[in-house]
N, C-alpha and C positions, 0 to 999 in steps of 0.2 A: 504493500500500500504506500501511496506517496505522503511524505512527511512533509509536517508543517514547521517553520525554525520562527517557533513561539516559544514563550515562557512556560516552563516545566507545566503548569497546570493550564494549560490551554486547551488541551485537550480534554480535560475533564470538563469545562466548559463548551467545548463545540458540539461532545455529544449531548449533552446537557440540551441545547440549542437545535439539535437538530430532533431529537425528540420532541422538544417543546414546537417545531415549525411542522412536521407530522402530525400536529395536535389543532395543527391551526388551517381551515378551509383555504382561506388566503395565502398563506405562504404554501400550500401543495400545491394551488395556481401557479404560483409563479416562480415555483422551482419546474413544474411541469413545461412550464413556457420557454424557459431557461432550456431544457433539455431538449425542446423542438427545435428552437432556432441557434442552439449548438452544431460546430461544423462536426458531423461524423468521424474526421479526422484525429478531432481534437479529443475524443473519447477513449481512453485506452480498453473501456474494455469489449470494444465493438472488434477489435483483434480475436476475439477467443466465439466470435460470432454471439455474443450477446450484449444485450439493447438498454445503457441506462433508464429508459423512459419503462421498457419491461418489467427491468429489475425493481422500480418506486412503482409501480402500480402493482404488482405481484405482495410490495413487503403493505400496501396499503388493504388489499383484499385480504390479505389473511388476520390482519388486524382487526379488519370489520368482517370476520367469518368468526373469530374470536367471539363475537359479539350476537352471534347469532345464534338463536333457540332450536325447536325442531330440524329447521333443514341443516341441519350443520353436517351432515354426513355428504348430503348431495352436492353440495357447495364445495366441500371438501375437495370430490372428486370432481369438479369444472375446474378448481386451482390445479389440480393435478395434471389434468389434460391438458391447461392451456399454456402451463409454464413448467412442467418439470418431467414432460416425455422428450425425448430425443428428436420427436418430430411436433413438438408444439407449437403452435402459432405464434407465439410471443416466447421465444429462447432466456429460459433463466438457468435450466440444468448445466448448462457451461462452466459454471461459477463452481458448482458441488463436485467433491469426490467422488470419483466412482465407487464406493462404498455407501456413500450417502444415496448417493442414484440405486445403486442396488438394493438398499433397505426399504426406501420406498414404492419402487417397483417390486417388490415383493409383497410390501402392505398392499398396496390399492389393486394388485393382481387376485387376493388367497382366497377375495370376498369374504373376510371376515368383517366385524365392525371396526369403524374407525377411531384411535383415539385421539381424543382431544390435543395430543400433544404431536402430532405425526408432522409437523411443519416445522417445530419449535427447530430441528438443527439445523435446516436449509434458510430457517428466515434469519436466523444470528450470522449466519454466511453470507448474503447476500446483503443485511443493512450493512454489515461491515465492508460491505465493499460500495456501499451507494454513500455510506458514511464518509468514507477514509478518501473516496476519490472522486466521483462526479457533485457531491455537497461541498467539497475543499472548493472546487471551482466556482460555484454556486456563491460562495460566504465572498470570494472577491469581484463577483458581479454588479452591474445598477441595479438587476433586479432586486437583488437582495438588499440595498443601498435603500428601493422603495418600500421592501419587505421592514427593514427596522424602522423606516420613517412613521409608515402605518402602524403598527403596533409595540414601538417601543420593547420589543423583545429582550435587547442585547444593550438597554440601556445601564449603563455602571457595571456589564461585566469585567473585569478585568483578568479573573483569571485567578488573582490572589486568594490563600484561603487564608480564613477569616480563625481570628487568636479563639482556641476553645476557651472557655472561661467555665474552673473547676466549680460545682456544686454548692452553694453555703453550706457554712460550718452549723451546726447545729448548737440549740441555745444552752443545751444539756451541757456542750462539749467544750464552749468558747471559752467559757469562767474555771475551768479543770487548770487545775497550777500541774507542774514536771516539780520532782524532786531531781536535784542533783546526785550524783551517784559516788557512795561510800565506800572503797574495795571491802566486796567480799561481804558486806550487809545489805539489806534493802534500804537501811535507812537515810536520812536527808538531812540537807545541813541549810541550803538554800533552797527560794522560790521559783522558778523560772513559768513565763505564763505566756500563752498562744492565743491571740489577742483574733478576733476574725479580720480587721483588717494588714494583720501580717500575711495573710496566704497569698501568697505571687500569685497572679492571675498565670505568669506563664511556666510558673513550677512545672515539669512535668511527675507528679503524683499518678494522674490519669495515661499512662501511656499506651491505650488503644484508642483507635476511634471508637466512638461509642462506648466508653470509660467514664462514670462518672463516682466522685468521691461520696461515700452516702453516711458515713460515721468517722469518727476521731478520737481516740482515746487516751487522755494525756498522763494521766496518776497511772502509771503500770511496770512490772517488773516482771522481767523473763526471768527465770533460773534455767542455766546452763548443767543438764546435770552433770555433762562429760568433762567440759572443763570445770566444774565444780563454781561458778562465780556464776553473781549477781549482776544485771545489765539494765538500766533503767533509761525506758525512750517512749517511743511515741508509736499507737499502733492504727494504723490508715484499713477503713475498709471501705473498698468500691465495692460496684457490681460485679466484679470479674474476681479480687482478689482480697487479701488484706496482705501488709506490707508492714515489720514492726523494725525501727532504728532508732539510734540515738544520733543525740543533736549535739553542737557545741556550741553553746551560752558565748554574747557577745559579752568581751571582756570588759573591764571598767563600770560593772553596775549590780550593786548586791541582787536586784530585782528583772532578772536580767530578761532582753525577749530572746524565742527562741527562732533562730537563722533557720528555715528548711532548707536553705539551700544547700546546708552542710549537713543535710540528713546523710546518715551513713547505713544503709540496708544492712541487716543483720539477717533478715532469713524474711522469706515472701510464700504461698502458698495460692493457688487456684480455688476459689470456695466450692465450685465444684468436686474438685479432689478432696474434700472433706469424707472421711467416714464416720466422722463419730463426735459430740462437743456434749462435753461433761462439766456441771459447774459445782463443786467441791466446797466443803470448809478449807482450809487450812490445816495441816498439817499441827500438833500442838506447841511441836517443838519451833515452827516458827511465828506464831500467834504471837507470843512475849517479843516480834521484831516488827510488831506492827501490821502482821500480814492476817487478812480474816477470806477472804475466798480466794480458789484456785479454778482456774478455769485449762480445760486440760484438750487438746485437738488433736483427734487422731488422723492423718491421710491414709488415701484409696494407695498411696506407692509408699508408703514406708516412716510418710515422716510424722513426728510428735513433738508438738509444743505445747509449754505449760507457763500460764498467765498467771502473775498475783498481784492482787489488789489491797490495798490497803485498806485498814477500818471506815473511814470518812468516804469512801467510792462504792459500796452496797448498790447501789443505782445504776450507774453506770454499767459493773460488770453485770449487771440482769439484762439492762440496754441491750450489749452486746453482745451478747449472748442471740438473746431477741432478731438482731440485725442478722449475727450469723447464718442461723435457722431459715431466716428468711431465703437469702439468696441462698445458699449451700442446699437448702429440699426446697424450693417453690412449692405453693399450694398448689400451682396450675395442672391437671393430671394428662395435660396436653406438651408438658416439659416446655411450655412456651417461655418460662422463666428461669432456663437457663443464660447462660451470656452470649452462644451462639446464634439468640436470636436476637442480641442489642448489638453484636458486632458490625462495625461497619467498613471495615477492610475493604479497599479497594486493586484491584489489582490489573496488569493492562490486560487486553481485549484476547491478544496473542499467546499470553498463558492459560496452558490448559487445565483446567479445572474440573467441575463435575463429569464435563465432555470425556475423559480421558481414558473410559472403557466404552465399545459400544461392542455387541456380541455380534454383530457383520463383520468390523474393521478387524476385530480378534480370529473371528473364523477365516478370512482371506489371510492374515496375514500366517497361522498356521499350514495356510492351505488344506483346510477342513476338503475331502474327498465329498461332493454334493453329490455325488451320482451314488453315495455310499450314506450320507447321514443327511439330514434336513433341519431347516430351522423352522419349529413351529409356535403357533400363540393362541394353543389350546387352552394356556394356562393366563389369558390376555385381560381377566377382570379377578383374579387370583382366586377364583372358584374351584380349583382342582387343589390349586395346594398354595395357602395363604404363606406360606416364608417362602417358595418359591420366587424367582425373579417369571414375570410374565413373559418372556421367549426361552423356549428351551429346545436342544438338541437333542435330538434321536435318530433312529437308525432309519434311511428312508423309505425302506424296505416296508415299515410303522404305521399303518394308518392312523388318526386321532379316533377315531373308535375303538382302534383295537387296545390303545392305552385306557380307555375306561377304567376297566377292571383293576388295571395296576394301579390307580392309583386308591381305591380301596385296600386294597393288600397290602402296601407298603405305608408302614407308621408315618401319619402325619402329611399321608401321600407324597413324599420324598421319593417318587420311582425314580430309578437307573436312569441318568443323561449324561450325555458328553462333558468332560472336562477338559482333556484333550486328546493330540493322536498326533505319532511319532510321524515325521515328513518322511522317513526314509522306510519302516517295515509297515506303517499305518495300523501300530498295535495302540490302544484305545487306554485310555483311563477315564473311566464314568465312576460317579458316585450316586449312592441311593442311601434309605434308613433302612434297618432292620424288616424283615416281612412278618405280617401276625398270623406266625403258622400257630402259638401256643401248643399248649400240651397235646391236642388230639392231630397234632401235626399238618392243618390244614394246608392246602396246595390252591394255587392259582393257574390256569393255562396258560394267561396271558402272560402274566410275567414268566412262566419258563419259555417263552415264546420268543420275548424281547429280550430274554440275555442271550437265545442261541441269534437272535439275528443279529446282536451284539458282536458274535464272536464272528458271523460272515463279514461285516461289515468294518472288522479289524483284521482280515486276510486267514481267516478258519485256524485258525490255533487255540487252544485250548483257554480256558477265560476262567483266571483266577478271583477267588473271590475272598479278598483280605477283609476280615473282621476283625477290626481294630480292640474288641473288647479281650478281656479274658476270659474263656471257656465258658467257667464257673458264673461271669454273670451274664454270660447269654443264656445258658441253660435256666437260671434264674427267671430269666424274663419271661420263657413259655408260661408260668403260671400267672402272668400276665397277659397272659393272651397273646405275647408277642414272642422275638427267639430268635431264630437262623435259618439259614437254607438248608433243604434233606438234600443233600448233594443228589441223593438214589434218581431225586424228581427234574433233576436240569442236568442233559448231557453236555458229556464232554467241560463239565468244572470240577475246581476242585477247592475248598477248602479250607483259609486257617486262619488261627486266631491271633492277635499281634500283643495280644496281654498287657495293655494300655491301661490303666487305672483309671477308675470314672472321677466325675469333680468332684469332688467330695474328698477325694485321696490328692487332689492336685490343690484343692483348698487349704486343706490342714497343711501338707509341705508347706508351702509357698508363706503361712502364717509362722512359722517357726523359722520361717529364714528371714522374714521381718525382725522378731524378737531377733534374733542372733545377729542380725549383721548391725543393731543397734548399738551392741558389747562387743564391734570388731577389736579381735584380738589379732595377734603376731606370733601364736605358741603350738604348740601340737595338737593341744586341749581343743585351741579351739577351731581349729580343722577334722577335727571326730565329732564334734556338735553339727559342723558343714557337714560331713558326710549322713548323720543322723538325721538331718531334715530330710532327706532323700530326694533333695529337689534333682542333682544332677543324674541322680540315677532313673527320675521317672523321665529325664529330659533323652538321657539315653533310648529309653524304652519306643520313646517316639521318633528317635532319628531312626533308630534300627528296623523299623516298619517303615518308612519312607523309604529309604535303603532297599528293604525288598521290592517294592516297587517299581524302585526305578533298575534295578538287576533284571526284573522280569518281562519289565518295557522293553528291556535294551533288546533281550532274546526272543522277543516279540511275539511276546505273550501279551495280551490284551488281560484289564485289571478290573474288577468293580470293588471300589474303596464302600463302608460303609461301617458304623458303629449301632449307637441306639436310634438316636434320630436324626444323626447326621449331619448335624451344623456345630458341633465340636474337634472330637477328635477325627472326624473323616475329614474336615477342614481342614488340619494340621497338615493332616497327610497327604491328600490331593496338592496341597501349597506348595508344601516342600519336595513332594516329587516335581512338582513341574521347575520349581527354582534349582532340579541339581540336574533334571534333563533339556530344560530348554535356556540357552543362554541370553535370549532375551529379558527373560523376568529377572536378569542378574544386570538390567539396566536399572537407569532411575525411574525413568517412563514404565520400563516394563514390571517393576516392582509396585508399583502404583495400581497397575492393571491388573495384577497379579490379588490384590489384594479386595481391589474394589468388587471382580469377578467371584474368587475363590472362599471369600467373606463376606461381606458385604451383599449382593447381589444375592448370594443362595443364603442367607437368611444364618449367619448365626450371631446369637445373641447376645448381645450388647448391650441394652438395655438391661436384663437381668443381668447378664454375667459383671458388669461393673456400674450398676445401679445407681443411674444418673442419678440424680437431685434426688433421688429416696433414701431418707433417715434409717432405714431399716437394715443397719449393718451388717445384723446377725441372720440373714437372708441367707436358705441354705441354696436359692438358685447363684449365689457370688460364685463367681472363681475365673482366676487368672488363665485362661486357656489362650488368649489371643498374646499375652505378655509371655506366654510360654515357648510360643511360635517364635517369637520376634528374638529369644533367646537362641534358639535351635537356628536361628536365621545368623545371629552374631556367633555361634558355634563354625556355624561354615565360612563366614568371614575370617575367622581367625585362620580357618584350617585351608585356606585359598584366598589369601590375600589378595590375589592377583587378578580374582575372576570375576570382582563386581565390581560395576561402575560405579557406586555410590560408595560413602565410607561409615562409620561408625556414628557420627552425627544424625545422619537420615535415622535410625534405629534408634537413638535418645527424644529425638522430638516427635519422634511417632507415640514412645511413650508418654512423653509428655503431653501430646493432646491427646493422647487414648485419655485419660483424668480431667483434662482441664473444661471441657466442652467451650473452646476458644470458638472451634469449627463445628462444623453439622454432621461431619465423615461419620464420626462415629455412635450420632444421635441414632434411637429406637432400634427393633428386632430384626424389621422385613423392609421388602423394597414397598409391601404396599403400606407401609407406616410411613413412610417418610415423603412416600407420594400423598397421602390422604393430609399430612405437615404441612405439605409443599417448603419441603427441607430444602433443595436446590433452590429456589423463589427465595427463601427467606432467608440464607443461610450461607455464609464463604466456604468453599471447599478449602480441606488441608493443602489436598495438593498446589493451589493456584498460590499458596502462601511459599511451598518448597520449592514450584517450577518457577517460582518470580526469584527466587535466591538460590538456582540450581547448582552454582561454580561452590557452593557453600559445603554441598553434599558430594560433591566430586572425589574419586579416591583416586591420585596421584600414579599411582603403580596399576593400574588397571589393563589385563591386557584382553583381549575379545577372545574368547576362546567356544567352539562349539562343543568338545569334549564334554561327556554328562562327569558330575562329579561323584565321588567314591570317599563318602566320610569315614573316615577312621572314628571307631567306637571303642579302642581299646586303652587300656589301664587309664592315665591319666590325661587322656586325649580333649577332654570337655573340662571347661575351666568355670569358676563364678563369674557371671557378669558385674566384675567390679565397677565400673562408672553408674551402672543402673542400680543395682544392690546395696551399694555402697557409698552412695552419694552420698547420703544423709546421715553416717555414721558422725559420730560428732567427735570420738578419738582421731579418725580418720582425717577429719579437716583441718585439725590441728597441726597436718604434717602436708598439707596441702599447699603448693607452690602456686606466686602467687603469680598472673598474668605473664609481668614482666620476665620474670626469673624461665618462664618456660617458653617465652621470644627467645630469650638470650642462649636457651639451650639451644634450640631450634638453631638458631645462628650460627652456634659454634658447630653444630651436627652438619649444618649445610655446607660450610667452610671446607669441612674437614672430607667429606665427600669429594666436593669438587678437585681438593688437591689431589685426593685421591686419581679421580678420573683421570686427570693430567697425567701422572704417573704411568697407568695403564695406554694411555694414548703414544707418550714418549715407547713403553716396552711394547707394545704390537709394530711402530716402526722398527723397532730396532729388530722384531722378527722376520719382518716383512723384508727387510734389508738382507738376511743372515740367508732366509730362503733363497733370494733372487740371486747372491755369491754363490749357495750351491749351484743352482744350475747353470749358471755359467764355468762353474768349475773353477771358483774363485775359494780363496780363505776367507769366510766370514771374517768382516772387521771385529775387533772387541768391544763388548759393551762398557762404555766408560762410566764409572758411577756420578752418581747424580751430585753436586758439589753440597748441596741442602740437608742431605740424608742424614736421618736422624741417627745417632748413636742407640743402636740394640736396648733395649732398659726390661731389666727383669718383668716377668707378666703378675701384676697385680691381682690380690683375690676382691673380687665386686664386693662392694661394698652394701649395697642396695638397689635398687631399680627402680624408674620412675614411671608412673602410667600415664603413655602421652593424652590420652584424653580428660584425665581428671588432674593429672599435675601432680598426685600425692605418691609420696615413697614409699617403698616395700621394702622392709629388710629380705 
């Protein structure tokens, strides 16, 4: 698109403007008029054979088809016919991807019902280019010169954004004195007092758009248990966070005010990631120092803070408390009062965002076999199977009748569909849920129907059937009515169980590696307490079923992943096979894709599994199962350094907004939850936040490799995820290096390198030289030593090691 050399915010302005003249009868006049008596020439996108004047009437019809009641389906399909076949009268398909062309030539072909959203990708494609190119021309026209004269549109824009100005302080909060801080007691010696009009209008306290300051608390005292000291400051809470630090009193005044500018962040938390807020007496043994409640916060990732008040603030910390509650569980049971839905993140047009999966552009670029599987949207108002995504893959061989039946049989109607299929032996990996044969062993035809044509449609090889549970609790489950396959009843399968722990068992671990890495220690002791949680051993448990999967891909066996209902641990396992066999999902894009499809879209649960804005901690549907993933993700990082395009960062901020609900990626269960939101509408994608700072998540040493990966499971092969585990350790931070200090390593590490290189560049001449005298049948010359070379120095025992991500040292 052609660029405009404006002022950085200009553009947010011109779109701003150009939606607002689509708003307005008169100005589509005379843009219209514009585009007629424009030279042809002067059009660039009449090159690709299509018609600006097409393209504004196309993005104007579907606007007001938006808008239209009963005929909205026939209407639909006149915008279809008259702008987005290859032989339409008015040419706008020029503009679309052949994937997007494909997607909708497949809707308005299947004769199924249309929905409402069937335009939404072609018309953000197309204003973006009526936007970005024939309106640029338009904005320095007369006409547009008459266009502002009449309507005054563009009057005082300039572009500039306008100073936020942070939320009044509250009256509760204004008159709160700060005690100065006494080493090592709570107690006070002076006043210090936060006056409302000390708050800088341009402090940044508020730093997101859409961040607004909502409480202040000035009487309060952290206790540090790890370092053992008292820390007394000031504790800030928006909508999105709270933020507690101490200040520094300007000098020269017993009564001094307090400077925010010299706030010093001591520890900030997501109120979302809240799991738990307790408000306490006092402890007895610190009552006699003034202290009468404690207020104690527990987080959804590990961390714990504990507030005290002093006797004269009883108010306050109820306030607060109050405030907490509020935003951290909103009443709204719509989650509308998360923060994801006050954020106002902006990001450009060209960053892909919710866009970044679509199940056409996924199946071409696999090169999905279509004379072998089909895309259908049997499941298109989520009446077959509500956590379902509404398109799914089957074998095409499939009628949509003949899946009826399956999807009764299978728990949850979770039937057998495509996840993917190797480019080179076109061996298959589908996932499905459990089937409810129970105890009297019930059988379906159809589903034994659909895995044998499974298995034609993966090149006739025998089609393994991994059951991700343990034996024991799938036998279990028949007296639930539910269970496993009778192998006896589907030929040509076979078989096995991958002995996976349910959540329940990945709950409990995962709680004792909280408590434990709380008392990070440096001793034996407490690397047997690590192995006793059995976090890394259930983590094993899951790579090694992935593992088999992708061994029996390779030897092109076709696979059906499945557990109990299939949005857990078959998730893990469909993810991570495709991340060790296809090297794309080892991009940044494709890991995105990877996640949005193989989670997100097949419906597992988020919502319960780390239970947004619900108070209800002790919830036995919690458990870390996606944070389990993202471990076994950083497992393979480590152990192929080489083989992902993104690096370690991308994996910490994933965690981070898994918790924080900054974004909408991880709001509700199903795709129809978030549809029925209008979570995309209301809501900034993660991704458009990573793809706007991509060079950020770039892994330096990255090298493109198609090779499937071969994880080592043996003895101490899988390590803690220290930066994630461990962050919050408070011994731990103590030994944490600080910014600078780990530039400066970085610096010297670089230096030392490059000399290196040098060296190595200097000796392959000097071989390259030695060779070319042999075959002349010369005396290689002698290698003369380097005049710099350092004098030999005995080899030093390490002393400790630093972890380049968190900076803190390891003996």
């Amino acid at each position: 698109p052609m660029m405009m050399t404006t002022s950085p915010n200009a553009g947010r302005v011109l779109k701003s403007t150009f939606h607002d003249l689509l708003c307005e009868p008169r100005g589509v006049k005379l843009f219209e008029q514009f585009l007629a008596n424009e030279n042809i020439s002067a059009d660039p996108l009449s090159s690709s054979g299509v018609s600006a004047r097409a393209c504004l009437q196309f993005i104007l019809e579907v606007e007001d088809n938006n808008r239209t009641g009963p005929d909205w389906g026939k209407k639909a399909n006149d915008i279809y016919n008259n702008y987005l076949q290859d032989k339409s009268p008015h040419q706008v398909c020029g503009l679309l991807p052949q994937s997007t062309k494909f997607e909708l030539d497949n809707i308005f072909h299947s004769g199924k019902d249309i929905q409402s959203d069937v335009f939404n990708k072609a018309y953000d494609i197309v204003y973006e280019h009526v936007k970005e190119d024939s309106f640029k021309r338009f904005v320095r026209s007369a006409l547009f010169s008459e266009y502002q004269r009449e309507t005054g549109s563009l009057s005082g824009s300039t572009g500039a954004t306008q100073p936020r100005t942070p939320s009044a302080p509250s009256s509760s909060s204004s008159s709160s004195s700060l005690s100065s801080q006494t080493p090592n007691t709570p107690g006070h010696t002076s006043q210090l007092s936060l006056q409302p009009h000390q708050i800088n209008e341009n402090m940044v306290l508020c730093k997101l758009p859409g961040e607004k300051l909502i409480f202040k608390v000035v009487r309060i005292v952290i206790f540090d248990a790890g370092l053992r000291e008292w820390v007394r400051g000031l504790l800030f809470i928006t909508n999105f966070r709270l933020e507690f630090g101490n200040v520094t009193a300007q000098a020269g005044t017993q009564s001094a005010h307090v400077d925010l500018d010299t706030l010093d962040t001591i520890c900030e938390m997501p109120l979302a990631a809240i799991s738990r807020i307790e408000k306490k007496l006092a402890p007895s043994k610190i009552v006699a120092q003034g202290i009468e409640y404690t207020i104690e916060i527990l987080s959804k990732d590990g961390r714990r803070l504990d507030f005290y008040f002093e006797l004269e603030s009883a108010d306050i910390s109820s306030t607060m408390v109050r405030t907490l509650r509020k935003f951290a569980f909103p009443d709204e049971k719509d989650k509308s009062g998360l923060f994801a839905f006050q954020y106002k993140g902006t990001f450009p047009a060209s960053v892909k965002g919710w866009g970044i999966y679509n199940i056409y552009e996924e199946s071409l670029r696999q090169r999905v076999p279509f004379d072998k599987w089909r895309v259908t949207d049997i499941n298109h108002d989520y009446g077959k199977c509500s956590s379902y995504p509404s398109r799914l893959i089957v074998p095409a061989s499939v009628s949509d009748e003949a899946l009826e039946p399956v999807f009764e049989f299978r728990s949850k109607g979770r039937i057998p569909v495509l996840s993917w299929v190797h480019p080179l032996n076109g061996a298959s990996i589908t996932r499905s849920s459990q089937p409810l044969t129970g105890l009297r062993q019930a059988r379906c035809q159809a589903d034994e129907d659909l895995l044998s044509e499974i298995i034609l449609s993966s090149g006739g090889r025998s089609l393994y059937l991994l059951d991700a549970r343990p034996k024991a609790n799938a036998v279990g489950n028949t007296v639930k009515g539910m269970g496993f396959e009778n192998i006896a009843n589907y030929s040509n399968c076979y078989l096995e169980f991958m002995d996976i722990p349910n959540i329940h068992v990945i709950r409990e671990s995962h709680q004792k590696l909280d408590a434990l890495c709380q008392s990070y220690g440096n001793d034996e002791s407490w690397y047997a307490q690590l192995d006793a949680t059995k976090w890394l051993a259930l983590l094993r448990f899951v790579l090694a079923a992935a593992a088999r999967t992708v061994s029996l891909v390779e030897e092109g066996y076709p696979v059906l992943l499945h557990c109990s209902d299939g949005w857990d641990r078959t998730a893990q396992l469909s993810s991570l096979a495709l991340l060790m066999l296809d090297s794309y999902h080892r991009t940044l894009q494709g890991f995105q894709v990877l996640i949005e499809k193989e989670w997100i879209a097949f419906g597992h649960k988020f919502q319960e599994r780390l239970g947004h804005g619900d108070e209800n901690h002790a919830d036995k549907e919690r458990a870390p199962i996606f944070l389990q993933f993202l471990d076994a993700v950083h497992q393979l990082t480590i152990q192929f350094p080489c083989s992902f395009e993104f690096n370690g960062k991308l994996l910490h901020t994933i965690v981070e907004h898994l918790y924080s609900c900054q974004f909408g990626t991880f709001l509700y269960n199903t795709e129809q939850e978030r549809q029925r939101h209008r979570v995309r509408e209301r809501t900034v994608s993660l991704w458009s936040y990573v793809n706007a700072n991509a060079e950020e998540y770039m892994n330096p040493f990255y090298l493109p490799d198609d090779t499937a990966l071969q994880v080592s499971l043996h003895g101490d092969s899988l390590v803690l995820w220290r930066p994630v585990f461990l962050r919050w350790s408070r011994r731990l931070m103590r030994n944490t290096l600080t910014a600078e200090m780990r530039a400066d390593m970085m610096r010297k590490q670089t230096e030392q390198m490059a000399k290196k290189m040098k060296d190595m560049e200097k000796e392959i001449e000097t071989l390259r030289a030695t060779v070319a005298a042999f075959r002349r049948g010369e005396t290689p010359p002698e290698a003369e030593p380097a005049p710099d070379d350092p004098v030999p120095q005995p080899r030093q025992e390490r002393q400790g090691s630093i972890d380049p991500l968190t900076g803190a040292v390891f003996s």
